[in-house]
Each structure stands twice: as C-alpha cells, then as structure tokens.
C-alpha positions as CSV (number, residue, x, y, z in Angstrom):
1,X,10.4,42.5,-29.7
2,X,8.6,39.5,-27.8
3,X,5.0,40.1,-26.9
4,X,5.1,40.7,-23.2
5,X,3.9,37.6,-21.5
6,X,0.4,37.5,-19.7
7,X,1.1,37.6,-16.0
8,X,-0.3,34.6,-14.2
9,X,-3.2,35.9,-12.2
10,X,-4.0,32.7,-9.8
11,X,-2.6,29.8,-8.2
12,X,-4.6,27.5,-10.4
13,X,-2.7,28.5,-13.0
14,X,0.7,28.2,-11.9
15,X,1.9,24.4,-12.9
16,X,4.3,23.6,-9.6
17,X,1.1,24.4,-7.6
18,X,-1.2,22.3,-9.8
19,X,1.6,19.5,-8.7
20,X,1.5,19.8,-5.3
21,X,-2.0,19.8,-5.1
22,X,-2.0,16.4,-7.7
23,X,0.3,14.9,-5.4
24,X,-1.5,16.2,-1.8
25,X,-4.8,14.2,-3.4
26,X,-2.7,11.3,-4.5
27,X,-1.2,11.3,-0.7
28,X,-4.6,11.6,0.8
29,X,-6.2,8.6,-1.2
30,X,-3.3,6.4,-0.1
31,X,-3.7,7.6,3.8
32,X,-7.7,6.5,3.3
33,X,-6.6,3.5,1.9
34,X,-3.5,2.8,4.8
35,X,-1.1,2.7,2.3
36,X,1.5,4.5,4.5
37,X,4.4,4.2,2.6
38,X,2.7,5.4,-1.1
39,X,1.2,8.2,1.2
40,X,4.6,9.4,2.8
41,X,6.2,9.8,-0.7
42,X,3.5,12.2,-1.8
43,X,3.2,14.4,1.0
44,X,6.8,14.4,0.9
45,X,6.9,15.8,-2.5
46,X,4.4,18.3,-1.2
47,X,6.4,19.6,1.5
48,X,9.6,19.6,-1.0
49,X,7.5,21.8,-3.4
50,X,7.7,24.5,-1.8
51,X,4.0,25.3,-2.4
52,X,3.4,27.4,1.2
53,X,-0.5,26.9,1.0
54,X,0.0,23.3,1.4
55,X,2.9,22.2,3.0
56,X,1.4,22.7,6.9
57,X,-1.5,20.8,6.1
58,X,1.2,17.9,4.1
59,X,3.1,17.6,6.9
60,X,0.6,17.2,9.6
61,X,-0.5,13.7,7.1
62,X,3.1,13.6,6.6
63,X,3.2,13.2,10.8
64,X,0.4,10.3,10.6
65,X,2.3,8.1,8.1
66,X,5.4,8.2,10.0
67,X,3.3,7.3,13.2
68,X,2.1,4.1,11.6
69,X,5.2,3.2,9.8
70,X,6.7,3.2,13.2
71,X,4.7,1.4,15.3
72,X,4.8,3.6,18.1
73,X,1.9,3.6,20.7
74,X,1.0,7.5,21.3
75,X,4.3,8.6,21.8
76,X,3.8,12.3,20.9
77,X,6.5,14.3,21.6
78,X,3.4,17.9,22.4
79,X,-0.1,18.0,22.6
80,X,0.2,19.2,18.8
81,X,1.3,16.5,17.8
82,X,-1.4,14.4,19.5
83,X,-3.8,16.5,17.7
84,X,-2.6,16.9,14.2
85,X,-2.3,12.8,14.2
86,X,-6.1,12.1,16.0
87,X,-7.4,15.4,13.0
88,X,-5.8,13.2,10.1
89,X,-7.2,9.9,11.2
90,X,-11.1,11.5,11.9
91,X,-12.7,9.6,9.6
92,X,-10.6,6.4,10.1
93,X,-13.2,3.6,12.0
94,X,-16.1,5.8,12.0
95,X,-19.1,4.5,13.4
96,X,-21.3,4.8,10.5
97,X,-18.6,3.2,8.0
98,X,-17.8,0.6,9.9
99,X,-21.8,-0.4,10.1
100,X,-21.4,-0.2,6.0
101,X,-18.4,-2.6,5.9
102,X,-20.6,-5.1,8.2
103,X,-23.3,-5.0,5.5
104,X,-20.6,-5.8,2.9
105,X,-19.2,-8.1,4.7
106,X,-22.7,-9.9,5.0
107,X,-23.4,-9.9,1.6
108,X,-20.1,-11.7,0.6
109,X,-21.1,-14.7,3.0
110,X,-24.5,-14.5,2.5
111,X,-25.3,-13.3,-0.8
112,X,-28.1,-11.3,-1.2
113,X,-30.1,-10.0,1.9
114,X,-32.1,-13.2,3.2
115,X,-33.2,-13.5,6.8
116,X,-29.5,-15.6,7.2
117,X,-27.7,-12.0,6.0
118,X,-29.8,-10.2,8.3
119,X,-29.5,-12.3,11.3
120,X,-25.8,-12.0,11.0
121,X,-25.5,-8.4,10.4
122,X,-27.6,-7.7,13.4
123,X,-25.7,-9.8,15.3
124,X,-22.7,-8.3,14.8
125,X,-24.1,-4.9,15.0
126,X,-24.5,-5.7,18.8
127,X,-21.2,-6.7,18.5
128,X,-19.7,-3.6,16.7
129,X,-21.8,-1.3,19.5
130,X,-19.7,-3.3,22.0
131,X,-16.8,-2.5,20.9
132,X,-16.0,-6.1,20.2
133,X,-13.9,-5.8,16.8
134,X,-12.4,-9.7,17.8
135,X,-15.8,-11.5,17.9
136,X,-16.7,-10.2,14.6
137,X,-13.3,-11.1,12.8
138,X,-14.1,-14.6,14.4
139,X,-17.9,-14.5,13.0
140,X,-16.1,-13.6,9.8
141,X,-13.7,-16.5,10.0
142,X,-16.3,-19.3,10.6
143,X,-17.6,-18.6,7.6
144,X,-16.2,-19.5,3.9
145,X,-16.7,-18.7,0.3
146,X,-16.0,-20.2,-3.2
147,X,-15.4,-17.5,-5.0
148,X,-12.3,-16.3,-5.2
149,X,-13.2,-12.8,-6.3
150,X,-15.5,-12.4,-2.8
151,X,-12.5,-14.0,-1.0
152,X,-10.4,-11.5,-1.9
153,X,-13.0,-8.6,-1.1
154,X,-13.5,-10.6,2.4
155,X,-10.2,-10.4,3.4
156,X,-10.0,-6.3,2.8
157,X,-13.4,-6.4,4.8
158,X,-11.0,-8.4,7.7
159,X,-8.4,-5.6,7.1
160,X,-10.5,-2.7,7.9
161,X,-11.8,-4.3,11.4
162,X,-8.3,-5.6,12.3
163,X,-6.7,-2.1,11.4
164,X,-9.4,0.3,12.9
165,X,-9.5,-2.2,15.9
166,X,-8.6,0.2,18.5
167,X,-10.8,3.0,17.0
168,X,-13.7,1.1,17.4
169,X,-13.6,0.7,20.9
170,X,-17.3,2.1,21.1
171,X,-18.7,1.0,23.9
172,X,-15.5,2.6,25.9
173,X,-15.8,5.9,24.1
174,X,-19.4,6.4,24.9
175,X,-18.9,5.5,28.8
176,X,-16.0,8.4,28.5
177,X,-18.8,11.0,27.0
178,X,-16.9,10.9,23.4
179,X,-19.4,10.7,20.1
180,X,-18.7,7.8,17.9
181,X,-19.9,9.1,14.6
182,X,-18.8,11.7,12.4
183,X,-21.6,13.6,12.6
184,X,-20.5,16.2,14.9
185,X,-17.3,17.0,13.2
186,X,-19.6,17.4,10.1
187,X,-22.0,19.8,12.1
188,X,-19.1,21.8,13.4
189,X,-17.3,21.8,9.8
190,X,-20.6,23.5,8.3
191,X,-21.4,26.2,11.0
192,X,-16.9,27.2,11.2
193,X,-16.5,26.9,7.7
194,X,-19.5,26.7,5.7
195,X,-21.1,29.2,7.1
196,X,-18.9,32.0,6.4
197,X,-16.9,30.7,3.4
198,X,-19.5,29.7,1.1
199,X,-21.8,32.7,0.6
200,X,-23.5,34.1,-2.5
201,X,-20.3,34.8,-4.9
202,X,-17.2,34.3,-2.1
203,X,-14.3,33.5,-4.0
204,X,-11.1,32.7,-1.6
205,X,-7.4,31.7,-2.0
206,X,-6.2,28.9,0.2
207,X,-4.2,31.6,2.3
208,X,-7.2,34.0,2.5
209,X,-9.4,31.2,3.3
210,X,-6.9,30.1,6.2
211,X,-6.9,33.0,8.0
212,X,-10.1,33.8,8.1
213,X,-10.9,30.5,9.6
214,X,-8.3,30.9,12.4
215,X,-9.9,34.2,13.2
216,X,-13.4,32.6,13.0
217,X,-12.1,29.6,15.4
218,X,-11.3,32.4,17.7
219,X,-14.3,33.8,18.2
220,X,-16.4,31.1,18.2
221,X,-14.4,29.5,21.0
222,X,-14.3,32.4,22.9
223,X,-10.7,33.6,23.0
224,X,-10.7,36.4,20.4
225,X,-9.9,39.0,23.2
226,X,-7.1,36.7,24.4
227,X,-5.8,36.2,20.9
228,X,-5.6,39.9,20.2
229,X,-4.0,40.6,23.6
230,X,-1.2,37.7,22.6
231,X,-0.7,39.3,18.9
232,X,-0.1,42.8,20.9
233,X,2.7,41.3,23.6
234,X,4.4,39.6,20.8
C-alpha cells in the first residue's frame, strides 16, 4: 500500500496558487509600466484560475486595463467602478515621482548636476507645481542629445509626462483641497493595516487578512454600528 500523502497545509504550497500569484505580480509590473495589453492577459489568467483570494483584487486591475485600452473618458458605469479604477492608478503621476523623473530627465540633457542641470530642473519644478505637464515636454524638446542610448531613455522620460498628463494637474488639485503626494495614502496604509496586521508573531492568510481589514475599515470610519445593523437585515 502507497504511503498516504502529506496533506498540503497552506496556500503557499499549493502550485495553481503559486501561479496566480506569479502571474498577479507579472500583471502588476506591466500596469506600472502601462503596458495594458501584457497586463490584461495576466490578470486575466488570474481571474480564470480560480484562485478566490485573488481574483477580486485581479479584476479591479483587470477593470483599469480595459479603461485604458478603451479610451473612454470616466465613463463608469457606478461609483465602484470609479473607485476601483482611481485605487489601481494611486501611485500613477505621483507628485514625488514625477519630481524624480525631472531629475532624470535633467541629467540626460545636461549630464552631470552643473548649475545648467540645476537651473533647468528648477525651472521646471515651477512648472510641474503648476500643473503645466506641456511646457515641460516643450523644455524637453528644445533640447538634443548624441547619444543614442540617452535618447532612448529621453523619450520614456517624454512618455511618463505625456501619459500621466492629466494626473499631474497639481496646481488644480490643490485649489480643490486634494493632496498631491502619496504620502497620505502611505500614512493611512500603516495606521489601517500596519498597525493591526503586523504585530509581534501575526501570521495571516490572504482571506483572514481580508476580513479583518474590512472590519477594521469599519470601525475606524465610523460605521461599525451601521454595518452590523446591515449584516442583521440581510
């Protein structure tokens, strides 16, 4: 008779999961780098998996790629919708990134930091505060170098600004009361999620882990009374 076999004792160990997580990581990467079509195939092979712990969170990305591939200016269908699409593209033209890709940028034309690299970065930091993304694609423009190589890189640096064009409306979003860098999300990240899922010898699964933080976003936003009261009507 066979040796009974050793039952599998976590998800880590179970090989479709280890897939669907390969391929969620893989889909993620691509999103970063606005590849929407390379991105849609692998969340799409998430959702097909049939792995429950990631397919919500697959197809809310899954969501985002089809909105760019589309073309279709914030035509959500419900205010979930709206959401799930602004979550996935948080860190898309963040503030602090985008100041980073100006340094790049400057070091391409310039070379290394002079007084000519840093009179052009600060210039356009002006700019980028001012939500004008045009003027510093122009600045870019009127500017040209040898190397192929750093002509290449250039042109990504163009790609960024021209892509995350309408995320970097700043100047708008500050007159509307919105913050423009990431660090709040990060703040609020650490006190919803760090706070109570990272203590001395917590171990979680991704469903575990889930729920707790949905219980946890309850309370901290002041509807856990409400929430209860919904779970006991339904």
């Amino acid at each position: 008779m066979a040796p009974p076999q050793k039952p599998k004792n976590s998800l880590s160990e179970d090989p479709r999961f280890a897939q669907a997580v390969q391929s969620y990581e893989a889909g993620l990467r691509s999103l970063q780098e606005r590849k929407f079509e390379k991105a849609k195939a692998a969340f799409q092979k998430v959702v097909g998996s049939g792995v429950r712990e990631l397919i919500d969170r697959a197809g809310v990305h899954l969501n985002t790629c089809n909105q760019h591939l589309e073309r279709t200016a914030a035509a959500f269908k419900t205010p979930e919708a709206h959401y799930d699409y602004a979550i996935s593209l948080m860190n898309l033209g963040d503030y602090i990134a985008a100041r980073e890709h100006l340094e790049k940028s400057a070091r391409l034309l310039y070379g290394a930091k002079g007084a000519a690299c840093q009179a052009w970065i600060s210039a356009r930091r002006d700019e980028l505060d001012e939500g004008k993304v045009e003027a510093i694609i122009a600045a870019m423009n009127r500017r040209r170098v040898r190397d192929s190589e750093a002509q290449e890189e250039l042109e990504k640096e163009r790609g960024y600004f021209r892509g995350n064009a309408e995320r970097m409306r700043y100047a708008k979003f500050r007159s509307q009361g919105l913050f423009v860098g990431s660090g709040v999300v990060e703040a609020g990240c650490k006190i919803i999620f760090g706070q109570r899922l990272k203590l001395s010898g917590m171990h979680w699964t991704v469903r575990g882990a889930n729920a707790i933080i949905a219980l946890r976003c309850c309370q901290l936003s002041g509807r856990w009374e409400e929430f209860w009261e919904s779970r006991a009507a339904s």
